[in-house]
Every structure is written in C-alpha cells, then in structure tokens.
N, C-alpha and C positions, 0 to 999 in steps of 0.2 A: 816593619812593612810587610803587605802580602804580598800575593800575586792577582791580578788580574790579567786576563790573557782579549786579544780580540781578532780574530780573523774575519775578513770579510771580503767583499765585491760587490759589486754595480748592486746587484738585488735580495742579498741576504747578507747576514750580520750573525756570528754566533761568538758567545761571551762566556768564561768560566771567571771564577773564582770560586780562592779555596777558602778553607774556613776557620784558617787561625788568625785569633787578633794575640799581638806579644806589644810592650811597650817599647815605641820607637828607641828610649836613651837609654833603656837596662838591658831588652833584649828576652824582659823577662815574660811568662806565659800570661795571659790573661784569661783568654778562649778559643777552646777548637769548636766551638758547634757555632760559629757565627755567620748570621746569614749577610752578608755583603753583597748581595747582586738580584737588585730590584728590581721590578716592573712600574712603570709610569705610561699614565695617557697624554695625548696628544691629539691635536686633530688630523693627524696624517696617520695615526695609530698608535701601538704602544713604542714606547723605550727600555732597551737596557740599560741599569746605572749599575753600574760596580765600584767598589771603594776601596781605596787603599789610604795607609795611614791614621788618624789618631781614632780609636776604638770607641771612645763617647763621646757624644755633642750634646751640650745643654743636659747631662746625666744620662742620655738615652744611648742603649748601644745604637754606633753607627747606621744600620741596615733599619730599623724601627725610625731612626731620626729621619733618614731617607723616606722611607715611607710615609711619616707626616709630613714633612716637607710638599713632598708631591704628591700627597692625596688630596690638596685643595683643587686641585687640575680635575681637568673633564676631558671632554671627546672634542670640545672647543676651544680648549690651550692650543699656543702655539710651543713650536720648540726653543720660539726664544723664551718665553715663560718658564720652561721647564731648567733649562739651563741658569735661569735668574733666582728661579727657585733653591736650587744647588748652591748658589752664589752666594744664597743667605748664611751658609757655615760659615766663611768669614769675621760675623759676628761671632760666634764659638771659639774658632780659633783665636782670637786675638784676647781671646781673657784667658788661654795660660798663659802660667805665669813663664814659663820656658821656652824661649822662640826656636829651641833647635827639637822639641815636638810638635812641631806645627806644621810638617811635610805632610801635606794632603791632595791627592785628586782623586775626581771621579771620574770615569771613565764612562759615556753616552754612546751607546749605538741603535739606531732610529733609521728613518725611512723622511725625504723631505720629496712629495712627490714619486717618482717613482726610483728614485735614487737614493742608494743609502749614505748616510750621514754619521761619523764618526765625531765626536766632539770631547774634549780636553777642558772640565772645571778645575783648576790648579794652582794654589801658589808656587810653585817651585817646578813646572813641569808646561809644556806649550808644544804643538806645532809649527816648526820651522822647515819648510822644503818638502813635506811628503814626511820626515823622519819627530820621534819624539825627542826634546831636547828640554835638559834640564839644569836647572842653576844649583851652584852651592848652598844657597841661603832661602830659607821660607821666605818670600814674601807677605807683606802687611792683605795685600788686595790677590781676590783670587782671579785669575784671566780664564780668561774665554777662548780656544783656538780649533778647529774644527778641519777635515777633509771629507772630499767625497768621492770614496773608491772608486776605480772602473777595471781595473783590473786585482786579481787577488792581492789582498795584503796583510799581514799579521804584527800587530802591534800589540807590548806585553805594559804594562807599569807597575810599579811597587819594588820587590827584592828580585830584580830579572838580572842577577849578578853570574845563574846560575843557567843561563840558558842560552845555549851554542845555533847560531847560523843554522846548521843541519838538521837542528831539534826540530824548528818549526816550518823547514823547505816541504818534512811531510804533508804538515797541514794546508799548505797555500794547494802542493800537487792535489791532493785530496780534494779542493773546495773546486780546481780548476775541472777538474773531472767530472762535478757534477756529484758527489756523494753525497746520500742521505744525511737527514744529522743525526741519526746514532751513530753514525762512523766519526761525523765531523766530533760527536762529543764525547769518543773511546780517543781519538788522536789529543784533544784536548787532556784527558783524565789522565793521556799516557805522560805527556810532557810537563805536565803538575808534578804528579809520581818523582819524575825524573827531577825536577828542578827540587824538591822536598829531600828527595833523597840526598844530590850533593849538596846542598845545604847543611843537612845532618852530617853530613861527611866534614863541613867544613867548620864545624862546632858551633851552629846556630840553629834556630828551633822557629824561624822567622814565614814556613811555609809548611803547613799541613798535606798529608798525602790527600786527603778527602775533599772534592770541589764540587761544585755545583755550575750546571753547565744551560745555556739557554741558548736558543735560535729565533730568528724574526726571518721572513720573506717577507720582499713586495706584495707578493700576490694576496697577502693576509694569513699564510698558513704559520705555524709557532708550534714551537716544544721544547718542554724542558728537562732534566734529567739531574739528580743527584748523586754523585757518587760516594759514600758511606763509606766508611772506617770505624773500628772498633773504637774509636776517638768519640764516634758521636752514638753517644749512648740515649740523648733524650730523644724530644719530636722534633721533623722535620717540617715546620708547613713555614714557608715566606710570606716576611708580613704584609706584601698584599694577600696574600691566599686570606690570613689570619684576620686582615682587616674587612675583607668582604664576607666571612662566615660570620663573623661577629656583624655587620650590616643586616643581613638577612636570619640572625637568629641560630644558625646549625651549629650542633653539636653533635660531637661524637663520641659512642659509646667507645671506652677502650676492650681490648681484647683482654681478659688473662691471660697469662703466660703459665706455664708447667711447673713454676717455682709458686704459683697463687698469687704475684703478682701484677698490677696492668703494665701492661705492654704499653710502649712509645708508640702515636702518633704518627707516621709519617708519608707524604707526598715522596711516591717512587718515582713517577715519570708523570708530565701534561704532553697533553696536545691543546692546541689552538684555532681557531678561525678568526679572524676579527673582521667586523665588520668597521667602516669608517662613519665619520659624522660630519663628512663634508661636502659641498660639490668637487674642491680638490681632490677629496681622499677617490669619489668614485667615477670622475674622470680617468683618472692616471689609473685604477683598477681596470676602468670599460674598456681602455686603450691595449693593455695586457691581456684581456680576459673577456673578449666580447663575445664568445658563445658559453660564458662559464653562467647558466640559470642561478646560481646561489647568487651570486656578485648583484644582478639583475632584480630578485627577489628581496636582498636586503636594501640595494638603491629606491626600490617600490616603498618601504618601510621606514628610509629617509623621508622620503617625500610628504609619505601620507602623515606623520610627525610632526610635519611643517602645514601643514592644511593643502598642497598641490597635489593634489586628489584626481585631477584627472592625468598629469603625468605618474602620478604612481600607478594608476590602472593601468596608463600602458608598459611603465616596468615589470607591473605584474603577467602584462599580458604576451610581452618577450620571456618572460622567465619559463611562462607554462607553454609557450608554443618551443623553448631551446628545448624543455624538459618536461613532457608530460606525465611523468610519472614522478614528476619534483611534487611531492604533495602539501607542502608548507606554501609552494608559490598559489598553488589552485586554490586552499583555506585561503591565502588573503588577497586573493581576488576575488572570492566570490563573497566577501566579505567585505571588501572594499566598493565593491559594482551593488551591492544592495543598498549600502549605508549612503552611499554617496549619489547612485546614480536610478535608485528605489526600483532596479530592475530583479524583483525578486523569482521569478521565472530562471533565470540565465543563474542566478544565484545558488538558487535550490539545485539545480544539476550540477554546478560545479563545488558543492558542498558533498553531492551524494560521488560523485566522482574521486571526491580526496578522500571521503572516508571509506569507501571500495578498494581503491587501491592501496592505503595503511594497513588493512588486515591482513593478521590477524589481532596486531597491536597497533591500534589507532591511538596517539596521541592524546592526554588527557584535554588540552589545551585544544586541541581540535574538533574532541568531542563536546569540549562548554561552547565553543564560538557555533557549532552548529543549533545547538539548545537553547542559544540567546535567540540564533534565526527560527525556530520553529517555533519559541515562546511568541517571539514578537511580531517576525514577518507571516508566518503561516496559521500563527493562531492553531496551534495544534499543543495541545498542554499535555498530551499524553504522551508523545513522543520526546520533547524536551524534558518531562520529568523523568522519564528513561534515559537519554541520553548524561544528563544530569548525576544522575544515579550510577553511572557507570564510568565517566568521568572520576566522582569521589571516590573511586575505588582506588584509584593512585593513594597509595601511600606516602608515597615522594612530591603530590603536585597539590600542597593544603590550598592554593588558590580555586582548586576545583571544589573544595568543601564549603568555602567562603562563598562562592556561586550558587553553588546548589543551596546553600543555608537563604541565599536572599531573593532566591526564586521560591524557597516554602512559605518566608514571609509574603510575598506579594500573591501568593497563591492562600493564606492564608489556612497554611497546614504546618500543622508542628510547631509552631512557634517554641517551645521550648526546645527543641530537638536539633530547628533552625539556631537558638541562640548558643547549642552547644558545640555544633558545628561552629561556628564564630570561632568562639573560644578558643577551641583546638587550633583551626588556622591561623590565629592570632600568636597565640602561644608557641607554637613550631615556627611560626617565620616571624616575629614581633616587628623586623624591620622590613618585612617586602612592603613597597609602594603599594603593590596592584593589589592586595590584600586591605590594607588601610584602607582604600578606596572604596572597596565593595562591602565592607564592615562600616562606612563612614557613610555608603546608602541607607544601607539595615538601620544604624541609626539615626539619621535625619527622616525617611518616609514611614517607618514602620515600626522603633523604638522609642520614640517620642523623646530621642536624646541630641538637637541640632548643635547644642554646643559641643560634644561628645566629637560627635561628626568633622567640626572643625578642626579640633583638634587632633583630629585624625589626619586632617587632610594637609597642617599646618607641617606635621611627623613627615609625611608622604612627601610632600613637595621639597622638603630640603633634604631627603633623600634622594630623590629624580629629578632637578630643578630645569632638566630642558623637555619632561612630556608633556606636550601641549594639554592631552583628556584631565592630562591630573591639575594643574594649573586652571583650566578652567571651571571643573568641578570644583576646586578648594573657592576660587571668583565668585560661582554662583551660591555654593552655602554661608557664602561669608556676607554674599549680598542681602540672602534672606533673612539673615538673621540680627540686619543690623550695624555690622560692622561693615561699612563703607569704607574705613581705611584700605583693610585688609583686602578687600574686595578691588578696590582702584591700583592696589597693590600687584595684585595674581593678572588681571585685567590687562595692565601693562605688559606685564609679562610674554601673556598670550599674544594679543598684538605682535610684537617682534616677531613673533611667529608664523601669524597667520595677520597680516596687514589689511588683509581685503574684508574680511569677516564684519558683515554689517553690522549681525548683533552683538558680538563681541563690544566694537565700538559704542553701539546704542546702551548697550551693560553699565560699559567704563566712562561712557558722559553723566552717564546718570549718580553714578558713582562719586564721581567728581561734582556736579552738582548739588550733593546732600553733605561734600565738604566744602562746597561754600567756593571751590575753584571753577568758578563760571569761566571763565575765558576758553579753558583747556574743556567744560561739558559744552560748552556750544560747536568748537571745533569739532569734537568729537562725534556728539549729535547730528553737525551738519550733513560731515559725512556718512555717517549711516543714512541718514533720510536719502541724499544722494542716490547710494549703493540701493538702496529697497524703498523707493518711494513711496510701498503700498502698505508697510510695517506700521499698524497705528500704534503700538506700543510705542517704538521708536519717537513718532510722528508727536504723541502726548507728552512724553517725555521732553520732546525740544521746543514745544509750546508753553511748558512751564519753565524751562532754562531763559527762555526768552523775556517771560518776564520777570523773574528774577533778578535777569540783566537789566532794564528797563525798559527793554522794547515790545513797549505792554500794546500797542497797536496791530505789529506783527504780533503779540502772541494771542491775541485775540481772534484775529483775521484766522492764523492756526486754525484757531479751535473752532470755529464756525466751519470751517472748512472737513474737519474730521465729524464734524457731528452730520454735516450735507452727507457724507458720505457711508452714510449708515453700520457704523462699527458693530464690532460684536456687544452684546449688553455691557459686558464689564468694561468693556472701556467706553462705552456712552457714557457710564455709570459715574464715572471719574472723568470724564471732559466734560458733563453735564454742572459734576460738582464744582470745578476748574470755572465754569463758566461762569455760575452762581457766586464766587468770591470774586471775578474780577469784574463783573457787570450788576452792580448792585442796581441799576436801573428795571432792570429785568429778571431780579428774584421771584418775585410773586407766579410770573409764568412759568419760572426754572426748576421750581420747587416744587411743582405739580409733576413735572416729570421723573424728578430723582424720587419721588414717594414712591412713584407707579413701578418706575424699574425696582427696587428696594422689594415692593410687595410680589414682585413678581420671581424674588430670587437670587438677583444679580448682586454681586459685591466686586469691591475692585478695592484697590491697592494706594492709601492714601500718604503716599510717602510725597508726590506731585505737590498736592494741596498744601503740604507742611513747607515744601521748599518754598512754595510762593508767598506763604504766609508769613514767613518769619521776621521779614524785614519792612511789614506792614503795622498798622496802628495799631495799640495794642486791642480793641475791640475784635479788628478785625482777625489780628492772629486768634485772639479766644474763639474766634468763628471759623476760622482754618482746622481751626483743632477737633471743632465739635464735628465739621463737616465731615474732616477724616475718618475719624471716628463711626460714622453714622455709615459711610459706605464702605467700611471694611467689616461693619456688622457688628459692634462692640455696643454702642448705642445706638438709639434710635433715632430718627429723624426728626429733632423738634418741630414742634407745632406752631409756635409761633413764627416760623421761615416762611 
C-alpha cells in the first residue's frame, strides 16, 4: 500500500502521494517513480485522484489506467461521472485471482460548486461520521462515500500505520492560517518523509521518501509540485501532462548531460488557472470574484462558444471597464462587437488600444485576430500582411504560420511558400484543432483538396467536440461536398448549442432532406423560415421539402411566392428550375426564363431538384437530373424543353 495524504477546507483541497508501488501480499518492490495522483475534468472544474493499492489494472500501471479512464470526460462531465468512471476498476479487481490483493481506493478531491468535495472509490474503505473507516476483507463492489469540508481537515489512506495525531495537526494549523501552497506542499513532503522513514524503521519498504504534491482553489487557481529523490532517476511528466503533449503534437528536445548523455524530462513545479464550462461553474465563480476581469473575460468566451453573443459583449464589456489594461478582454471585444454587431469603427479602436498597451510583446494570437480585422473589415492588405508577418514570427505559436500561410493563399502570393508554412504548422502541432481548421480552409478554397479538408475537420472535431466554429465548419464542408450524413451529423451538433441559429437550422433541414428524413427537414426548415422569413435560400429549400412530402400545392404556392419576390439570380435560377419540373403545364413559358438567366451567367445549386425528383416517374426523375444538371452548369439546357 502507499500513501495518499488530503488536507483540505470549504475552498481549497491539496493532495500528495508518494511514488512507490510494492506488492500488497509480498511486500515486495515493484516501483518508485510511480505516478498516482491524477488530474481529471469535470464541469465544475478539475479533480484530484490519488491511488493507493493494486499497481496494474487491465496491465496498465495504475496512474496511466487512471488517466484513460478519465480522459473520456470533458469540461461537461459531472462528478458523478468521474467517480463512475473510477468505479470501472471493479472489473479489474475482480479477475485476480487473490482476493486478499484486491485492497483498493482512490482518493477525489474536487470543487462541487463552490465547496469542496472529498470523495472515497473503495472496496474496503468508506466515510462513516466525518472519519475514514475500513473493513477486514476487499469487497467484490467498490462504494461510493464523499464529505464536504468546512472547516480544516486531513485525511490520509493506504499505509498510514505510521502517522501520529501531531504529524498532521501542523498541516490543518497551516491551511487554517491561510498558507500558500508551497508551504501547504513542504508540510505535506515533510510528513511523507516522516512516515517513509518509520516505516523503514519498521522493516517495510511500503512508502517512498519522494511524493508528488497538488492544490485546487475555488477560485480556479492550481499548482503543483514534485518532490524528487535519488529513487527517481527517469522523467517526471503526469500522464495528463503526457496525454495532452501527445494531443497537441510537442516534443522535447532532451538536455545532454556532462556524462554525454540525455538527461531526464522532468515537470518541476505547475501553476494553473482554469477556467469553467458551465453556468454553474461561473455563477459560484461571479459570487466569489465579481470585480476579478479574468473570471468576467473567460464567462465572455463561455458565452460567445455557445452563440450568446450579446451577453458575451457585455461580459466582455465588464471585464475591460473592471480592467482596462486587461488586454485579452479588449482583443475579444473588439472582436466580438465587429463579428457580431458589424460595428467596425468601435472595433478598430479597441483592437488599436489592446495592441498599444501589449507592447512591447504583443501576443501572437492577438496580432492574427487583428489581421483577420484589417484583411477583412478594413480592407487594408498592407497592414494585415505585416501584422501577419509578425505574428509568424512566434516560434511557439505555429497557428500563427497557418494563418499567415492561408492569407498568402487568398491573397494569391506564394503559394508554395503559403503550403510550406502549412506544413510546418501541421507537423509541430499535428493535433491542434485550430490548426486543422485553417489547413482544412487552404484546402477546401485554394488547394483544390475538399475531401482532404474533411478530413481534417473530421481529426479537429473529435479532438474539440464542444467548439461550436469547428462543428460547424466540419457541417458546412461536409455539406458541400456531398456527404449529407456527416453534415446532419456536425449540424446537430451545433444546434445544442446555438438553438436559435436560423441557418444552421435551414443547413440541417436540408441535410435531413437529401437523406430522405422529411419529417425532422420540414420541422427543421419551418423553423428557420420562421426565425428569417426573408432567407430565400432557406425559403427554396422548404419549398422542395414540401414536396417531397406531398404537399405539392403548398410547395408550389412557395415557389410562386419566392419568384414574386424577385430573388437573387441564382436562386431564381433554381426556383425557376423547381417550377418547371412540378408545373409541366407551364414549361414552354418556364424555359424561356431559365435559358435567359443561364445566358446571362447565373448557376445555382441542383441538389432541390434531385430531392424532388426522385420519388417521381421515371421520365420525370431522367428530367430532374438533366434539369440539375443544366443549372449548376455541367450541361446545357436542352432544346427540346
């Protein structure tokens, strides 16, 4: 058994364990460089897990198996999730073949709200009364038992055979006092120490001097700290650290050493911020912390995630009146207020205002969002190609390369220069999302590679599966090019997210439509027309759902109604066509028009036509198809129509 240690109170949590695993029945070594004391998400923010007893599960060491476990979780798990997820060892345990190895818990400490949360996954160990209480015998099933501090309290599990009343009265004085946590995790390292040592004293080898120490606040702040022994000769990185550099691609060069060879790897000390993913989480934050701009600036960044756009401006716009020299909150306001509320005036100052006060080291990331504004809202190509340019000069920030690479493409400079930039940033982060995405532009507008694209965006999205940009960029390339599954797929998605969103909706009818699930593109369509009654895109599209469905009189009535209303050519072009397959009465006059518009230019989108057509006679589908055909520009308009 090891040690796991947990001291805590109403609004912080701090957790050691050391890092030897020894076999529960022999007593014999297995590992000192083990990492047992995890990090997990939740929606109220992260989790400590610490582990004590059986060393592998399903062949993985303990601390890695932990890790998979709850790396299926996000920022929208709940804590009962996480603790269900723990619960899955059970299965593990119960295929040794020796029940008296089978003493196992983990040990949670978390935040539920703004109170912290201790919690006991265990066969053989539970909260009874405030106190940890343990049985003789493993049980088959692991329990569940949890408190929620309010005044200091420190609770130990594993081999705490060796740890006296007085050891840990320092640590509680200590937390009641308000100590930092390097202090809380020197008092921690010191009572390791102590309990390792009489242990050795006592002829067992059951607890290493060397532990690993972490902290959580309410407030979102975290740190961590390792303490090393000649014991741990390799790298130190925890395999969440291990599992998110492996996500995003990094690697790192090792050091030589004065012997010639590479030096060990290792994580000295973290710091943390976290931000939450909930209205819970930034409630019970805003309650704690209503003049704190950061709290404020990342609830903006909530919001704007979810498409509520105009209460993100005004978190943005508390964040920069608490903190006006906060210049992350000004970038995404002025960034927010142009995209959303196309007030580019107000924007441009509060863009020249963040990047004024960053210097003399302005942020790369704040330098591209300016250069998208001067590309796109200012129409100033000399300025964003500087900005651009200066931006990629981060070495650390390849998403700036990737940017700059797909502004040369649309600017139609460099293109090879543009596709090696790609590369690079590709290659140095393989898994960032927002990478994929702006390499999965290059290719779909300016590479001539849409499937390429997809598959980029397909990588991106189950890597980020809650940002709404990347969800609907993956919807819309997936729409273009055909694959409607996939598209009705990301669509939904989005939705959940942004429920109001007309087009979104009008996307995902249409989508639904071309697989033939009319019920769900009618609902879907209706509402958008609803939401934007002036959308002819929308409006065409639920004029063909309609008949489809068979309510060929409404979708006629439609379409007479969208052509009164003088659309843009391309969708005359395609309600004209629409018109001509369901009103064979009135071809000869119909066909005079789609010739005219055709000669004049216009193409549109015969994906409509095909839906209407397919469940019609076979003549008339052969004439769905030509018709399609004829006004997306592939052939020509027969002459006999």
């Amino acid at each position: 058994m090891t040690l796991v240690q947990v001291v805590a109170r109403e609004k912080s949590v701090h957790m050691a364990c050391d890092f030897r695993l020894t076999d529960q029945h022999t007593g014999r070594l297995i590992d000192s460089s083990a990492h047992k004391l995890v990090t997990a998400q939740t929606v109220h923010g992260p989790a400590l897990i610490g582990v004590t007893g059986i060393a592998f599960l399903d062949g993985k060491p303990v601390g890695d198996w932990i890790a998979e476990a709850t790396g299926v979780l996000n920022a929208t798990s709940s804590i009962e999730d996480l603790l269900e997820a723990l619960r899955e060892a059970e299965d593990a345990l119960a295929r040794l073949p020796s029940i008296v190895k089978r003493f196992h818990t983990f040990m949670v400490g978390t935040f539920v709200g703004s109170q912290a949360f201790i919690a006991l996954v265990s066969n053989f160990e539970r909260f009874i009364d405030g106190r940890i209480s343990r049985v003789n015998d493993a049980e088959a099933s692991m329990t569940i038992s949890s408190i929620k501090p309010k005044g200091a309290v420190y609770f130990a599990t594993g081999d705490t055979r060796f740890i006296k009343d007085a050891d840990h009265r320092r640590l509680t004085v200590a937390l009641r006092a308000g100590a930092p946590d390097n202090n809380i995790h020197e008092e921690l390292r010191m009572l390791n120490e102590i309990s390792s040592d009489r242990a050795k004293s006592a002829g067992t080898n059951t607890i290493s001097r060397g532990c690993y120490t972490a902290s959580l606040h309410v407030t979102g702040q975290g740190s961590s700290r390792p303490f090393l022994t000649d014991e741990q000769t390799g790298d130190f990185i925890p395999p969440e650290f291990a599992s998110m550099m492996d996500r995003l691609g990094v690697r790192f060069n090792r050091k030589i050493g004065p012997d010639g060879k590479p030096m060990p790897i290792r994580m000295v000390q973290s710091a943390s911020a976290r931000t939450g993913a909930s209205p819970e989480y930034f409630r019970e934050q805003l309650k704690l912390q209503p003049e704190n701009a950061e709290i404020w600036n990342n609830y903006g960044s909530y919001l704007a995630g979810r498409g509520q756009y105009a209460n993100a401006i005004s978190a943005f716009e508390k964040a920069h009146e608490l903190n006006p020299s906060y210049v992350t909150a000004t970038a995404n306001l002025a960034k927010t207020i142009w995209q959303q509320e196309g007030n580019v005036q107000r924007a441009k100052a509060l863009y020249e205002e963040a990047i004024s006060a960053a210097q003399p080291q302005v942020p790369a990331w704040m330098l591209t969002d300016f250069a998208i504004f001067s590309d796109e809202a200012l129409t100033d190509y000399d300025q964003a190609a500087d900005l651009y340019k200066r931006a990629a000069q981060d070495k650390n920030y390849p998403l700036a390369w990737a940017q700059r690479a797909l502004f040369m493409l649309e600017r139609k400079e460099d293109s090879s220069g543009a596709s090696a930039l790609l590369d690079s940033a590709l290659e140095s982060q393989p898994n960032n999302p927002q990478i994929l995405a702006v390499a999965a532009r290059a290719d779909f507008f300016f590479l001539g590679s849409p499937e390429a694209a997809c598959q980029k965006m397909h990588q991106a999205c189950s890597l980020n599966p809650n940002d709404t940009y990347l969800l609907r960029l993956a919807a819309d390339f997936c729409a273009m090019t055909g694959d409607s599954y996939s598209a009705a797929y990301y669509y939904r998605k989005v939705i959940k997210r942004q429920p109001y969103h007309a087009e979104v909706h009008g996307n995902y009818g249409l989508a639904l439509l071309i697989e033939r699930k009319l019920e769900g593109a009618l609902r879907h369509l209706k509402k958008a027309a609803r939401s934007s009654p002036g959308h002819f895109t929308i409006r065409t599209n639920l004029a063909a759902a309609l008949w489809a469905d068979g309510k060929k009189a409404e979708a006629a009535e439609l379409i007479h109604d969208i052509i009164d209303a003088r659309p843009p050519p391309e969708i005359e072009l395609e309600v004209m066509a629409m018109f001509y397959l369901a009103t064979p009465s009135s071809r000869l006059e119909t066909a005079v028009g789609i010739r005219q518009l055709i000669a004049d230019g216009a193409r549109a989108d015969g994906t409509t036509i095909r839906c209407m057509a397919r469940d019609m006679s076979r003549d008339d589908k052969e004439l769905g198809e030509q018709l399609a055909r004829s006004i997306e520009g592939k052939d020509p308009f027969p002459s006999d129509y």
